[in-house]
Every structure is written in C-alpha cells, then in structure tokens.
MARBA-3410 file (N, C-alpha, C, O; in Angstrom, 1 decimal):
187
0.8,-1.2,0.0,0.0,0.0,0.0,0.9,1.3,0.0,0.4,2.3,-0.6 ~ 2.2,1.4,0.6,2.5,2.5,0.6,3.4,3.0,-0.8,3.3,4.2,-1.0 ~ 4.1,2.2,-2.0,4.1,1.8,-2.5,2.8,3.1,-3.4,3.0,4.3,-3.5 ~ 1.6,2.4,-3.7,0.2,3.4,-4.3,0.1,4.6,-3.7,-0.2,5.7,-4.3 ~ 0.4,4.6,-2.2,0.1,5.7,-1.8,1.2,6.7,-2.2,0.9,7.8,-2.4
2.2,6.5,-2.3,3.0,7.3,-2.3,3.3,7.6,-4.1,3.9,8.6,-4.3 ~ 2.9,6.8,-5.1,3.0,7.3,-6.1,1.7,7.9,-6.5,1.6,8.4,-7.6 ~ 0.3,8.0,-5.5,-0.7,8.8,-5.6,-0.5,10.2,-5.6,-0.9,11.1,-6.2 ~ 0.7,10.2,-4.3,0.8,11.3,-3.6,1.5,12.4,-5.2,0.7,13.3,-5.6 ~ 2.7,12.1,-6.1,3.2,12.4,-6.5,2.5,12.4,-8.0,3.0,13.2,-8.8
1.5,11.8,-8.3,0.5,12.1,-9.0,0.0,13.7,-9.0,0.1,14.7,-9.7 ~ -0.7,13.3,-7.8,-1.8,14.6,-7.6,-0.8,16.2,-7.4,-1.3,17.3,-7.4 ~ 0.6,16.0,-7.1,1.7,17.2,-7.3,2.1,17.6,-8.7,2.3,18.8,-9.1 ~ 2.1,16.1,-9.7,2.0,16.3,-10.9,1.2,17.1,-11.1,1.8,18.1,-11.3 ~ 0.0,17.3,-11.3,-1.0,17.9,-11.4,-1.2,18.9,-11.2,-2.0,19.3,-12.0
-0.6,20.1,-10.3,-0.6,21.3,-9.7,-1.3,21.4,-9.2,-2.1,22.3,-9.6 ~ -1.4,20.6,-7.6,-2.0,20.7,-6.8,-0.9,21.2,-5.4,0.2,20.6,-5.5 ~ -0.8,22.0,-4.4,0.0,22.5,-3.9,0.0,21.1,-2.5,1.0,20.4,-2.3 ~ -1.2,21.0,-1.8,-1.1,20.1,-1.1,-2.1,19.0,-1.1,-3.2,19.1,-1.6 ~ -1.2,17.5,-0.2,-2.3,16.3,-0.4,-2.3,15.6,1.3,-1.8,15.8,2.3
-3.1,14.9,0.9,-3.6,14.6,2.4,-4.6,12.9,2.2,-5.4,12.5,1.3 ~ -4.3,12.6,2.8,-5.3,11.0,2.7,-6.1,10.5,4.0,-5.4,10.0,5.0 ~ -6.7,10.5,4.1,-7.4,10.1,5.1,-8.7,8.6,5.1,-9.4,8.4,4.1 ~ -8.8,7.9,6.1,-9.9,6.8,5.8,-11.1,7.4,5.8,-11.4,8.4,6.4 ~ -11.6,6.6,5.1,-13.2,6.9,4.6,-14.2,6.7,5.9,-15.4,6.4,5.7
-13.8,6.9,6.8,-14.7,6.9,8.5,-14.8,8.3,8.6,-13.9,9.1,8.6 ~ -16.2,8.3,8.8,-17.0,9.6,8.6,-16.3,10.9,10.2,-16.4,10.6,11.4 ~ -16.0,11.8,9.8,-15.3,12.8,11.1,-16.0,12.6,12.1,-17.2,12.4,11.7 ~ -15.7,12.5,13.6,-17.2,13.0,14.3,-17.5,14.5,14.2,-18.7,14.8,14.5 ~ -16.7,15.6,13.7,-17.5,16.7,13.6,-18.7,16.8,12.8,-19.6,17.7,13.0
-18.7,15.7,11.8,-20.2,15.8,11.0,-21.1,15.7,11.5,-22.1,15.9,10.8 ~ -21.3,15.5,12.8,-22.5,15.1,13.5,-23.3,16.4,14.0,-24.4,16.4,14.5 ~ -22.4,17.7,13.6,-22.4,19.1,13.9,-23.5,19.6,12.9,-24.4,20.5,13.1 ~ -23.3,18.8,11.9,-24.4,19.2,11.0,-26.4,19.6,11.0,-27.2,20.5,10.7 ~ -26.2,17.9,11.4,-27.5,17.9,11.7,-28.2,18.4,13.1,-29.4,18.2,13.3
-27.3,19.0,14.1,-27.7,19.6,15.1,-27.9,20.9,14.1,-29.0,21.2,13.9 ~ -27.1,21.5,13.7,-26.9,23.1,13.4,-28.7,23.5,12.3,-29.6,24.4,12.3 ~ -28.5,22.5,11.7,-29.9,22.3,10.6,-31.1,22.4,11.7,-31.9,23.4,11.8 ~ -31.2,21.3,12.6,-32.2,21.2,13.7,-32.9,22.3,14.5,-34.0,22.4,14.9 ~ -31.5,23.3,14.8,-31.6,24.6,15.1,-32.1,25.7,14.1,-32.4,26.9,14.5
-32.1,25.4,13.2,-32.5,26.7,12.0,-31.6,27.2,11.9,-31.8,28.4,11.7 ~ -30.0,26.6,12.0,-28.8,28.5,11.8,-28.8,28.6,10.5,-28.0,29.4,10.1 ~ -29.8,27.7,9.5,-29.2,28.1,8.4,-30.2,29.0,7.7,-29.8,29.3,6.6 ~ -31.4,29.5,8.0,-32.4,30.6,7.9,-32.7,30.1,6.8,-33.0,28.9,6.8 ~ -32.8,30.7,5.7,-33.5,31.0,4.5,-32.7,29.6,3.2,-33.2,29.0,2.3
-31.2,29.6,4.0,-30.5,28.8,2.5,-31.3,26.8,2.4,-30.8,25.8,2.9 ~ -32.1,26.8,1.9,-32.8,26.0,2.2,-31.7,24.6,1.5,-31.6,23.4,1.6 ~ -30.9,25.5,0.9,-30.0,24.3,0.0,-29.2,23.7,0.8,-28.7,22.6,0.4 ~ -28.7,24.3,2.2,-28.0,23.5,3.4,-28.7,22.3,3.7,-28.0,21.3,3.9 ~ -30.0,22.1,3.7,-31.1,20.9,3.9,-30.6,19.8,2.8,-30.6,18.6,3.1
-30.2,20.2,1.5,-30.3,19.2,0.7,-29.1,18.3,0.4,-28.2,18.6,-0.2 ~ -29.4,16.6,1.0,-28.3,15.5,0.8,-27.8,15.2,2.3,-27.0,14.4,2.6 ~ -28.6,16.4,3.1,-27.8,16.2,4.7,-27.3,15.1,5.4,-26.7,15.0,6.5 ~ -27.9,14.1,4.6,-27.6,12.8,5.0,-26.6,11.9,4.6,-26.2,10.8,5.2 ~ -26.0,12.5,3.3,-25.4,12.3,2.5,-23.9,13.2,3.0,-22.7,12.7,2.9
-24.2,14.3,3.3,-23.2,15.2,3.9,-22.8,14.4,4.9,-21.6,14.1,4.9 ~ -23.6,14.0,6.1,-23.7,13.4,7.4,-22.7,12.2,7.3,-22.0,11.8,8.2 ~ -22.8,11.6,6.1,-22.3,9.8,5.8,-21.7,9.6,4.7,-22.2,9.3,3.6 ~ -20.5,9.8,4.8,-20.0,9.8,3.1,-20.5,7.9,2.7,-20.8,7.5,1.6 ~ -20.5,7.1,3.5,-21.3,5.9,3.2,-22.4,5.7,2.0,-22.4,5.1,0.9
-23.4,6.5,2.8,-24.7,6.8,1.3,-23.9,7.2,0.6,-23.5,6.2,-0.1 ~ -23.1,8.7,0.2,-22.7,9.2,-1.1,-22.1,7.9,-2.0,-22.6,7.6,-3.1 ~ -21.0,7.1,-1.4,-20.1,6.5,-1.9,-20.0,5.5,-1.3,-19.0,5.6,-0.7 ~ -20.7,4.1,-0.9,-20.7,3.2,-0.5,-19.3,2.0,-0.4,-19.2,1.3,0.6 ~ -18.8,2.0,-1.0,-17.1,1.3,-1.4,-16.0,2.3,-0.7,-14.9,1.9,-0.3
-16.4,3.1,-0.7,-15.4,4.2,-0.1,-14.3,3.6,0.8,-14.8,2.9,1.7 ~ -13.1,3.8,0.7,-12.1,3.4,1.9,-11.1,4.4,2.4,-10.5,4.5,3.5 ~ -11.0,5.2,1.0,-9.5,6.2,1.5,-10.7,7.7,0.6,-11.5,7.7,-0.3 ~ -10.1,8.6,1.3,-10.1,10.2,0.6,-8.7,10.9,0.7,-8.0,11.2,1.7 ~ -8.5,11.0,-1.1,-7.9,11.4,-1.1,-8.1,13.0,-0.8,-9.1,13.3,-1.3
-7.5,14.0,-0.2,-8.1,15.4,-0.3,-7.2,16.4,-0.7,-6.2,16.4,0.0 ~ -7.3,17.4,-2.0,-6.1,18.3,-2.1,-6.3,19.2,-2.2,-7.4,19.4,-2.5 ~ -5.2,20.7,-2.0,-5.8,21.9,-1.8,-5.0,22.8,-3.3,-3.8,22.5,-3.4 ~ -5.1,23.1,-3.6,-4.5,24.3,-4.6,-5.1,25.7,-4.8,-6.2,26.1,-5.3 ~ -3.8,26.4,-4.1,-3.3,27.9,-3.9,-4.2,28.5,-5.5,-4.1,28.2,-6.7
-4.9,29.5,-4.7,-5.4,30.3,-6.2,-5.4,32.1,-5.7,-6.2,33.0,-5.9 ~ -4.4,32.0,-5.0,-4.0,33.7,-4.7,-3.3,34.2,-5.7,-2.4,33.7,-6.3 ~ -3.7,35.4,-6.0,-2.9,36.1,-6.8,-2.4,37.5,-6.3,-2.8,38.3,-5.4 ~ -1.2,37.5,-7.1,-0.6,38.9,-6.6,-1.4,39.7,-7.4,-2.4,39.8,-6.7 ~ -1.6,40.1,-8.1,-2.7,41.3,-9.0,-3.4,41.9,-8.2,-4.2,41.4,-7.4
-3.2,43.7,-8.3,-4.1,44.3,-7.8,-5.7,44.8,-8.0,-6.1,45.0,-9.2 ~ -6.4,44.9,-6.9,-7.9,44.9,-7.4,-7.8,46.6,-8.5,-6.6,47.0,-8.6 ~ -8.5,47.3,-9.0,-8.3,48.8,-9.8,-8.9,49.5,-8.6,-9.7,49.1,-7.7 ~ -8.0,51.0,-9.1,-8.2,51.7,-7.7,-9.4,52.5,-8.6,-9.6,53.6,-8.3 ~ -9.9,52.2,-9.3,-10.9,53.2,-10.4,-12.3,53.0,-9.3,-12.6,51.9,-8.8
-13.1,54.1,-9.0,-14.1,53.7,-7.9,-15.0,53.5,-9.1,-16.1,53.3,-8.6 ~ -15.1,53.4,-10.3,-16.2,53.1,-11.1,-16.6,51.1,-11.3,-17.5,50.5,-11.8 ~ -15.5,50.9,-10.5,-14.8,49.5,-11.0,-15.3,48.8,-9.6,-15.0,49.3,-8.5 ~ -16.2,47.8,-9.8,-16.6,47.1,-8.5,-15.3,45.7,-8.6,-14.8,45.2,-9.6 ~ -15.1,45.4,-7.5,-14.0,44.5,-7.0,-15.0,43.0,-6.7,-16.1,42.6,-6.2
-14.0,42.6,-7.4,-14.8,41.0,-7.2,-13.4,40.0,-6.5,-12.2,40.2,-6.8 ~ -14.0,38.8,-5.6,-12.7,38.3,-5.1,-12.0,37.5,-5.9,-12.4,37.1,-7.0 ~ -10.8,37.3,-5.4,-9.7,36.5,-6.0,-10.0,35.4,-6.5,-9.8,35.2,-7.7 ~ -10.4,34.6,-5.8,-11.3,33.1,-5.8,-12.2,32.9,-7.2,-12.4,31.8,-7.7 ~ -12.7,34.1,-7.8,-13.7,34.3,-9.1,-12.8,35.1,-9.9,-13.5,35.8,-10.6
-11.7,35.3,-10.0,-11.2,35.8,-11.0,-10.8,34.3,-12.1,-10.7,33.1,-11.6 ~ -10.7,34.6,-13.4,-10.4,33.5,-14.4,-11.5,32.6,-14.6,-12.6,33.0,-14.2 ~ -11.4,31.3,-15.2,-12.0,30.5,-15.2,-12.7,29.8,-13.6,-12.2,29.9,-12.5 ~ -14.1,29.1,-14.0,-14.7,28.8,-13.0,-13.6,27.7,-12.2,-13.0,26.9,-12.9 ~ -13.4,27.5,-11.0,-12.7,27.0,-10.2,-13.0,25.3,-9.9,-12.2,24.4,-9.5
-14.7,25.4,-10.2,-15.4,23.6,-10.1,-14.7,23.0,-11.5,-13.8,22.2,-11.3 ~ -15.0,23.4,-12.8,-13.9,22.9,-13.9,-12.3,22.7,-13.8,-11.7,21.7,-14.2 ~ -11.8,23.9,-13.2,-10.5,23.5,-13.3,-10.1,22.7,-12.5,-9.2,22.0,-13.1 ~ -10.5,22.2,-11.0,-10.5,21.3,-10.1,-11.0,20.4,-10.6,-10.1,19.5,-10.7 ~ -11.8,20.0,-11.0,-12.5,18.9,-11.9,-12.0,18.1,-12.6,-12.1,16.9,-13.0
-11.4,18.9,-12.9,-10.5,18.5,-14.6,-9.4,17.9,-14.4,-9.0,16.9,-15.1 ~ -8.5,18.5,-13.2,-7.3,18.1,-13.1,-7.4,16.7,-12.2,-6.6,15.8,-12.3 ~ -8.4,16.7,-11.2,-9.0,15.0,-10.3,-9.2,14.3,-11.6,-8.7,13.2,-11.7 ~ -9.9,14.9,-12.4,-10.3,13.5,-13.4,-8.5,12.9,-13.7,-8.2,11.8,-13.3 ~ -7.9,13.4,-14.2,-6.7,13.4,-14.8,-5.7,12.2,-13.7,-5.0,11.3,-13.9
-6.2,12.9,-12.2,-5.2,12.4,-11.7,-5.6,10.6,-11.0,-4.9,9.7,-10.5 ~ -7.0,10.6,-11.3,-7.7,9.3,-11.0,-7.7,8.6,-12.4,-8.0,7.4,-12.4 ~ -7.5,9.2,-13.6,-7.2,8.4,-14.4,-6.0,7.6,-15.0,-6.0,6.9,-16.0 ~ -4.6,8.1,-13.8,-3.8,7.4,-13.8,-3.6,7.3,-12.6,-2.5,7.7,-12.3 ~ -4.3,6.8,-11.5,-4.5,6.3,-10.5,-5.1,4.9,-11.1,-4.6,3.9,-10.8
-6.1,5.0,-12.0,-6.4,3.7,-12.5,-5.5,3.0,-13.2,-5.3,1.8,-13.1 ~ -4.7,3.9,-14.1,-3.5,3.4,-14.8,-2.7,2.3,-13.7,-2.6,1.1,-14.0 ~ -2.4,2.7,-13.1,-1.7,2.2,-11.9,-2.6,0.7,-11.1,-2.1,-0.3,-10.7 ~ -3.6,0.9,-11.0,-4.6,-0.1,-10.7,-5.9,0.0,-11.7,-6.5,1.1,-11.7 ~ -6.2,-0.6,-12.2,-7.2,-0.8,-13.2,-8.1,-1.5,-12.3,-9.1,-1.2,-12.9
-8.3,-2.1,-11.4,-9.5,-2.6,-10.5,-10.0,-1.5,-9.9,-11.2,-1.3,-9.9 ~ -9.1,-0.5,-9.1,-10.0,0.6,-7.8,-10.9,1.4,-9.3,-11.0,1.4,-10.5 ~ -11.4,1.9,-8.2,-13.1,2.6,-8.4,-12.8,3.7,-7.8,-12.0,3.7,-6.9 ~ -13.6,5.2,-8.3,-13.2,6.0,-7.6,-14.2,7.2,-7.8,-14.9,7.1,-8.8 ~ -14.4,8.3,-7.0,-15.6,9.0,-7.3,-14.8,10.3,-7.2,-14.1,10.2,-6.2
-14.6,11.8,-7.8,-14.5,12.6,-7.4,-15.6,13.7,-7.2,-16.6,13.7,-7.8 ~ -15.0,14.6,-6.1,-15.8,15.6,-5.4,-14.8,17.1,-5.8,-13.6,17.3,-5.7 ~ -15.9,18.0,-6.1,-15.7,19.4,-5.7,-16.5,20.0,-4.7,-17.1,19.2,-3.9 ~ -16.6,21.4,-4.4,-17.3,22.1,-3.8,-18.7,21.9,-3.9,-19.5,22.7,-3.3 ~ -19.1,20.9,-4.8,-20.7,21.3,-5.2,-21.1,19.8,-4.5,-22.1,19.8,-3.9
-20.4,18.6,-4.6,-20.5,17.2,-4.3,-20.9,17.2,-2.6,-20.2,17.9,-1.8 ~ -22.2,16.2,-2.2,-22.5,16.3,-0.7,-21.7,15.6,0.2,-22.2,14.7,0.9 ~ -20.3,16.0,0.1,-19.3,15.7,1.3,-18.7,16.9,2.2,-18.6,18.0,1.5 ~ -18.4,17.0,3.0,-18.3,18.1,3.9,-16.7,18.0,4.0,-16.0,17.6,4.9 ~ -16.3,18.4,2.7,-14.6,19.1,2.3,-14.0,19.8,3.2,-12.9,19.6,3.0
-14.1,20.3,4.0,-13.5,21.2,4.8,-12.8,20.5,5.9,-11.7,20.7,6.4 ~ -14.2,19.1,6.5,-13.2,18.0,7.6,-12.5,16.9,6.9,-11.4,16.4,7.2 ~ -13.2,16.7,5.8,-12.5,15.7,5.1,-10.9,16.6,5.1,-10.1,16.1,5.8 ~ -10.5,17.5,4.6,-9.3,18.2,4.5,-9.1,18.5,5.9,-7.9,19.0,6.0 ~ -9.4,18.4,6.8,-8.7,18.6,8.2,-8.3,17.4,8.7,-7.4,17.2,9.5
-9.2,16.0,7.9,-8.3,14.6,9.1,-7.8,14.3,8.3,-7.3,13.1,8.5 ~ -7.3,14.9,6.6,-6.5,14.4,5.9,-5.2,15.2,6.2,-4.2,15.0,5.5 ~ -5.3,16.1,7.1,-3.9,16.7,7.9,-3.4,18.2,6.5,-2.3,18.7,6.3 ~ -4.6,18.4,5.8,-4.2,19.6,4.8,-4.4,21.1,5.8,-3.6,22.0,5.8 ~ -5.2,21.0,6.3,-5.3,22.3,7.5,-6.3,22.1,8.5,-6.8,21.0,8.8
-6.8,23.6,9.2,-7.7,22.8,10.5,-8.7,24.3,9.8,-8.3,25.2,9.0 ~ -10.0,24.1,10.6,-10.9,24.8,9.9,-10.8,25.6,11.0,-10.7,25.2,12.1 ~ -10.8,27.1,10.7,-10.9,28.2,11.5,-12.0,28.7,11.8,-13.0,28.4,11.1 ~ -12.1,29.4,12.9,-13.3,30.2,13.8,-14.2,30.9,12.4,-15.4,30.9,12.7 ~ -13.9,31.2,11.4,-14.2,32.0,10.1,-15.4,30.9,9.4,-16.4,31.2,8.8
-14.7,29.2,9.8,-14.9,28.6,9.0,-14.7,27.7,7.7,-15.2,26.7,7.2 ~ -13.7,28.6,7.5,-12.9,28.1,6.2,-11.4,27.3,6.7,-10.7,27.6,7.7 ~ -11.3,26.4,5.7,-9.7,25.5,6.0,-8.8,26.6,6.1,-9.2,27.6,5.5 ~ -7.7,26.5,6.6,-6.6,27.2,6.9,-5.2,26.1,6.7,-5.0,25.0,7.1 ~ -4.6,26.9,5.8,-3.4,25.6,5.9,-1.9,26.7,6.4,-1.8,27.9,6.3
-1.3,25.8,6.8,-0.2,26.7,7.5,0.6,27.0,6.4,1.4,27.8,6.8 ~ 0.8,26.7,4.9,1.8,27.7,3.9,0.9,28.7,3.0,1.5,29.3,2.1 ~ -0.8,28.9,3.2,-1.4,29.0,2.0,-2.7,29.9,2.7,-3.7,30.3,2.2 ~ -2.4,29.9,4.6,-3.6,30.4,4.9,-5.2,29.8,4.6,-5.7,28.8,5.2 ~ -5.8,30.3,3.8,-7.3,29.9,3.2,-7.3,30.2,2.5,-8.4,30.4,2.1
-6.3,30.5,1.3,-6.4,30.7,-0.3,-6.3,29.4,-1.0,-5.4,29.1,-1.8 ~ -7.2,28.8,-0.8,-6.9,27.1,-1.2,-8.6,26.6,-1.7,-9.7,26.9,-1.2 ~ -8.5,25.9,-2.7,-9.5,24.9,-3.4,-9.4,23.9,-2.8,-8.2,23.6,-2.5 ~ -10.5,23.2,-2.6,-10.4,21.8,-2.2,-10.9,20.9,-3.1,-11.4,21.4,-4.1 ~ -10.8,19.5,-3.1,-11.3,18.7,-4.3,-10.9,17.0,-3.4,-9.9,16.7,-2.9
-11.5,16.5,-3.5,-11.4,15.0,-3.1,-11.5,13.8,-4.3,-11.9,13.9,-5.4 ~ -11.1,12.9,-3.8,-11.2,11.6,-4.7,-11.5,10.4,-3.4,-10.8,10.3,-2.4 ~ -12.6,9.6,-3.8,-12.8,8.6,-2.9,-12.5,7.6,-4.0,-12.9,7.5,-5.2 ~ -11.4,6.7,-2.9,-11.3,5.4,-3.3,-11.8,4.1,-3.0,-12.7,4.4,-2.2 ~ -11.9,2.8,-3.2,-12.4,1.8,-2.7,-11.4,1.1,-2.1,-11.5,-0.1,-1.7
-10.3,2.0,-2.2,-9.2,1.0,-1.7,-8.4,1.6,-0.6,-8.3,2.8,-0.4 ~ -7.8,0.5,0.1,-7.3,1.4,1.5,-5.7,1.6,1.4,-4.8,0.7,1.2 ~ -5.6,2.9,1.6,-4.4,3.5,1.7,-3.4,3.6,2.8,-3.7,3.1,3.9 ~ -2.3,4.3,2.6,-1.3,4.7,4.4,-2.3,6.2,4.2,-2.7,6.8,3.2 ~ -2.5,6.4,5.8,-3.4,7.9,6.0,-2.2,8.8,6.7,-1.1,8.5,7.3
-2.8,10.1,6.4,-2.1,11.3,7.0,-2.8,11.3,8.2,-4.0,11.0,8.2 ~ -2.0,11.8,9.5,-2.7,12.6,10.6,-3.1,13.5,10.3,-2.5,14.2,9.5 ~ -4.4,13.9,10.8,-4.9,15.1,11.3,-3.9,16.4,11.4,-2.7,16.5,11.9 ~ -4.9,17.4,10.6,-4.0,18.6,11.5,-4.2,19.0,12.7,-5.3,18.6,13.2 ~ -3.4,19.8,13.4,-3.5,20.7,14.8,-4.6,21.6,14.4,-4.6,21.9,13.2
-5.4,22.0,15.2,-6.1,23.3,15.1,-5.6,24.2,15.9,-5.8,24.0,17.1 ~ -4.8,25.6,15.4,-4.0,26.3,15.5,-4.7,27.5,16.2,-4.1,28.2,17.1 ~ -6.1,27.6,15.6,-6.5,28.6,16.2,-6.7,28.5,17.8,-7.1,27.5,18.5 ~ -6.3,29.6,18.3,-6.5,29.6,19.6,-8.0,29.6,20.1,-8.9,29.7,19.4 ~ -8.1,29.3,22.0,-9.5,29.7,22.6,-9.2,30.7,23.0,-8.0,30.9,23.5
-10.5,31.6,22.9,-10.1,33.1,24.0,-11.0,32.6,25.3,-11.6,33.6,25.8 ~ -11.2,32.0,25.6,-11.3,31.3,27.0,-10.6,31.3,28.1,-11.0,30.6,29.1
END
C-alpha cells in the first residue's frame, strides 16, 4: 500500500496541486455538527444546506465502497491588484479566471485516471465544492489544514487561499494525521 500511496501522492503534485492529504473513509465526528446546526435553523432561508444532509452526514450513502479520501488543496492567490478606479466594482480572487469547479474537476479527473492506470480494478468517485461531502473535515483529518473560527480550512503555507477537491477510493491507503487546530480559545 505505501508503494500506491505514495505514487498517488506524486501524481496529484503532478498535477498542480499545492497540497495532499489522505485520510480513511470513517465519517469525522464533527459531522454530526451538521445535523444539530440544521435542527436549530442556523441556516435561515439557504434551504440548500437541507439538501443531501444525510449524505453530507455519511459519506457511506454518497459513496458506498469508499475506503480512502484522497483530499487536495490548490493555492489560487494572486498577486494582482484589485483597480483603484471607484467606477470598478471589485470581485474576489477566488472568481477571477475560469470557474474554479472545472478547473479542479478537470485536473481530479486526470489524476484518477492514472490512479487507475496504476490499478485498473479501484473505483473511484470525485468531489468538488458542489458534491455532498463536507470538504472542509474531510481536508482537516487528511492533515491539509484545520478549519478556522471564520470557517474556512486554513493551511499553515497558503492560509485559506486554497481549493479543495477529493477523490474517494475503494481501496485502503497509508493515512495522513490530522491537523493541529491552530486557532486559539479566547477562554
């Protein structure tokens, strides 16, 4: 196994992905955060947080065979300044260029298709931002960053300027630890 995992690892760098992270397909216990938070109404009006929550809740349902996630993050900061023209509304970094679900998309497909190259039996599913898995823990127990008070993943060379994107395998991998969660308590 280490062996795959480690030419997985060098795959998905091929690729131009900045960081990787592997973790087993055993659902976080933070997910369980979910369906309390829904239960409470914090999510008001976005009725679209309701939808797949179960699926969010269990990557099981999504992906049944599941054994390993792969999870990676790629840096989409730019140095480019926003225009100082006040006629000019400023849009964030994250939405500058092409849509971010294709280009992440594009480059998973690529890198599971010589993941298969490599094994022609695994099976494998990928996820972007739009797919009902909760990317953010999956990327914290794959040891890519820890999710901040804000919310968003945090990785210690890249901050929160990072894409996420997953690949579930059916096959079981060597796993990364977990990251530290860095942020402090003001407790």
């Amino acid at each position: 196994m280490n062996g795959l995992t480690q030419n997985i690892k060098k795959i998905v760098y091929k690729h131009g992905f900045q960081k990787v992270g592997i973790a087993p397909a055993e659902q976080p216990e933070k997910s369980k955060l979910l369906q309390t938070w829904l239960s409470k109404k914090f999510h008001g009006d976005m009725k679209w947080m309701e939808k797949h929550a179960d699926k969010k809740s269990n990557l099981q349902i999504f992906f049944p065979v599941a054994k390993s996630v792969i999870c990676v993050a790629h840096n989409y900061y730019s140095p480019y300044k926003h225009s100082t023209d006040p006629k000019k509304g400023k849009i964030s970094r994250y939405a500058w260029g092409e849509d971010y679900h294709k280009i992440i998309k594009k480059k998973l497909k690529k890198v599971l298709n010589e993941i298969k190259k490599l094994s022609p039996e695994i099976n494998g599913r990928i996820c972007v931002d739009t797919a009902p898995i909760m990317e953010k823990l999956w990327a914290e127990k794959a040891g890519i960053g820890w999710q901040g008070k804000h919310t968003n993943l945090i990785t210690k060379d890249y901050g929160s300027w990072v894409f996420l994107g997953e690949i579930l395998l059916d096959v079981e991998l060597v796993y990364d630890p977990p990251m530290e969660d860095f942020c402090f308590s003001a407790s």
